[in-house]
C-alpha positions as CSV (number, residue, x, y, z in Angstrom):
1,X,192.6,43.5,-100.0
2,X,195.8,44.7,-98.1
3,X,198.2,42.5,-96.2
4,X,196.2,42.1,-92.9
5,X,193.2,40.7,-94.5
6,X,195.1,38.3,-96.6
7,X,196.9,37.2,-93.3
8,X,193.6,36.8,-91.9
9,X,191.5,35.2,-94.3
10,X,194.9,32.6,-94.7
11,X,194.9,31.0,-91.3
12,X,191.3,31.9,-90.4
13,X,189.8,28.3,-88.9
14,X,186.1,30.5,-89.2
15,X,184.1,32.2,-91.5
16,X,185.5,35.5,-92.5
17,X,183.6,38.8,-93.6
18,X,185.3,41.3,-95.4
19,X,184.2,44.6,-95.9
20,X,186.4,47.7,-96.8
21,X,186.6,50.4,-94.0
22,X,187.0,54.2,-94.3
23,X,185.7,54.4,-98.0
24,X,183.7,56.2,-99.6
25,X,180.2,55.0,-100.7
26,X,181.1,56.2,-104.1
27,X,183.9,53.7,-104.3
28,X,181.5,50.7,-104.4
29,X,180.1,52.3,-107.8
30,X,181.2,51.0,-111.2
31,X,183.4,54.2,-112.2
32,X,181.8,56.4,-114.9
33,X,183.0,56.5,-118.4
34,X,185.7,58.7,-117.8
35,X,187.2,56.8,-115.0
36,X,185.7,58.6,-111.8
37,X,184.0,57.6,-109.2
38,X,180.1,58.3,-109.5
39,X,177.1,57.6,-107.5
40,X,175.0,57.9,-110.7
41,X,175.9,54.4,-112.0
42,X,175.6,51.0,-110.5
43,X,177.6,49.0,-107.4
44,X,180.2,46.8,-108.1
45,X,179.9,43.5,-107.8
46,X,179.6,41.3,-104.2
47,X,181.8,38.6,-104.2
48,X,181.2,35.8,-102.0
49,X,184.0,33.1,-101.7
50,X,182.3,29.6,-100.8
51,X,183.9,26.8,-99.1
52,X,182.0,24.3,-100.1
53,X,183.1,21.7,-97.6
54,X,182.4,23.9,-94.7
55,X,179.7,27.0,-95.8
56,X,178.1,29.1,-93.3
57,X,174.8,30.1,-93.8
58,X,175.3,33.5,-92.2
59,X,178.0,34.7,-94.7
60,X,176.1,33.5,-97.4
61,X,173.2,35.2,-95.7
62,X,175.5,38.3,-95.2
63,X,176.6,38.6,-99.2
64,X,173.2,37.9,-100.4
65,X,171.5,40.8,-98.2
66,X,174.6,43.1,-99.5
67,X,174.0,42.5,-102.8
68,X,170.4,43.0,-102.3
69,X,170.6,46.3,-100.7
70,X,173.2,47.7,-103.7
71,X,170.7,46.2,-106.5
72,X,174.3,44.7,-107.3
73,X,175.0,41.2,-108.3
74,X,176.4,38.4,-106.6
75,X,179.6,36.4,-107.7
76,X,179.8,33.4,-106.1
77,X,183.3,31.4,-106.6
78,X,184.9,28.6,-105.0
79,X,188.7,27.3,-105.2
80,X,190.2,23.7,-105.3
81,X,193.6,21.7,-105.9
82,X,193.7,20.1,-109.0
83,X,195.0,16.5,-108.5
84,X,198.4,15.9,-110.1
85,X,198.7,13.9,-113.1
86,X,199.8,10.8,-111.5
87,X,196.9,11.3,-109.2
88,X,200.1,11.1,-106.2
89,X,199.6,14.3,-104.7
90,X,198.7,18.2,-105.6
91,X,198.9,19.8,-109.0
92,X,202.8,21.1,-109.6
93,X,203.9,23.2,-112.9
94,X,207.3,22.9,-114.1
95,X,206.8,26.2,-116.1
């Protein structure tokens, strides 16, 4: 992702639904064994991130049907805070 989709994925209050523009179709493929792009092996993965306190059933909707249409698997992942120790507040490292 560039800077402008991080921006917007950041303070978006919505669903958001990335999808890379100006590529080639070849650039979805897994690269062949000698690093270039072929349309001979299969899609990369669709990656779907999941609020789960707030998921929309049309992006969910949207990742499954991409993945579908690729033969390509789905990665679903989800983020969280980890409570701090003292259980006072958010998860800091003093590394």
């Amino acid at each position: 992702m560039g800077s402008v989709a991080l921006g917007v994925v950041a303070k978006a209050t919505r669903p958001v639904v990335l999808v890379r523009a100006g590529e080639e179709a070849a650039g979805e493929q897994v690269p062949a064994a000698e690093g270039s792009a072929s349309t001979r092996t299969g899609y990369r993965d669709v990656v779907l991130g999941l609020d789960l306190g707030d998921p929309c059933d049309e992006v969910i909707e949207f990742a499954f049907e991409a993945a579908r249409l690729r033969g390509a698997r789905l990665r679903v992942v989800h983020a969280w805070q980890a409570p701090s120790a003292a259980g006072l507040g958010p998860a800091t490292s003093g590394w």
